[in-house]
N, C-alpha and C positions, 0 to 999 in steps of 0.2 A: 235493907240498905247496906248492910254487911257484902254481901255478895255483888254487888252493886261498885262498894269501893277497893272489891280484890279482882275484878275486872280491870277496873283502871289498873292499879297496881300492876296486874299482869301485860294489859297494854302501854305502858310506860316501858315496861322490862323488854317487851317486844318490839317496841319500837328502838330502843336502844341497841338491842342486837341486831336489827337491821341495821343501822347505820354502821354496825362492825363489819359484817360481811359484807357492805359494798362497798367498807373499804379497802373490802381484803380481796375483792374481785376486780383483779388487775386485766388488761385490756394484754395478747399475746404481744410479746419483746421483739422488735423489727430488726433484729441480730438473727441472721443464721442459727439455725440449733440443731439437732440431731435428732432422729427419730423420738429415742427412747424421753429426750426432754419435754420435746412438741408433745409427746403422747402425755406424760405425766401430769401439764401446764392445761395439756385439753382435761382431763380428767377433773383434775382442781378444779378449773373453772367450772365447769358442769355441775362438780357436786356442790358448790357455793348457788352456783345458780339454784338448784332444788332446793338447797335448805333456805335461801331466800321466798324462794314462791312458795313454801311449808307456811314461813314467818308471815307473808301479808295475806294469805288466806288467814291466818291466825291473826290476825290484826284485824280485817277488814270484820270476820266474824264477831268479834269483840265489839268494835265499832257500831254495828249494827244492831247485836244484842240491847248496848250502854243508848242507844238511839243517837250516835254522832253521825252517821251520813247524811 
């Protein structure tokens, strides 16, 4: 049962930080930028996006384990 409720715990924690990063996954600025900005802005976004899909594979596997699907 132990193991059991540090799943949850962990899925709690992960779902929470998903709701970070997609708040932090801003959609590109309709302002003119500059190479070196666009490139930066694309960068960001990209890595937020993978640490996102890190996190609901890590969720979805939790889920499945705890029997929520």
């Amino acid at each position: 049962m132990a193991v059991d409720q540090e799943k949850k715990r962990r899925l709690d924690e992960v779902e929470k930080d998903l709701e970070g990063l997609r708040r932090q996954l801003q959609p590109p600025p309709d302002e003119p930028r500059d190479f070196a900005d666009a490139g930066a802005d694309l960068n960001q976004r990209e890595e937020l996006a993978g640490q996102i899909e890190v996190m609901e594979n890590e969720r979805d596997r939790l889920r499945t384990e705890l029997g929520l699907d």
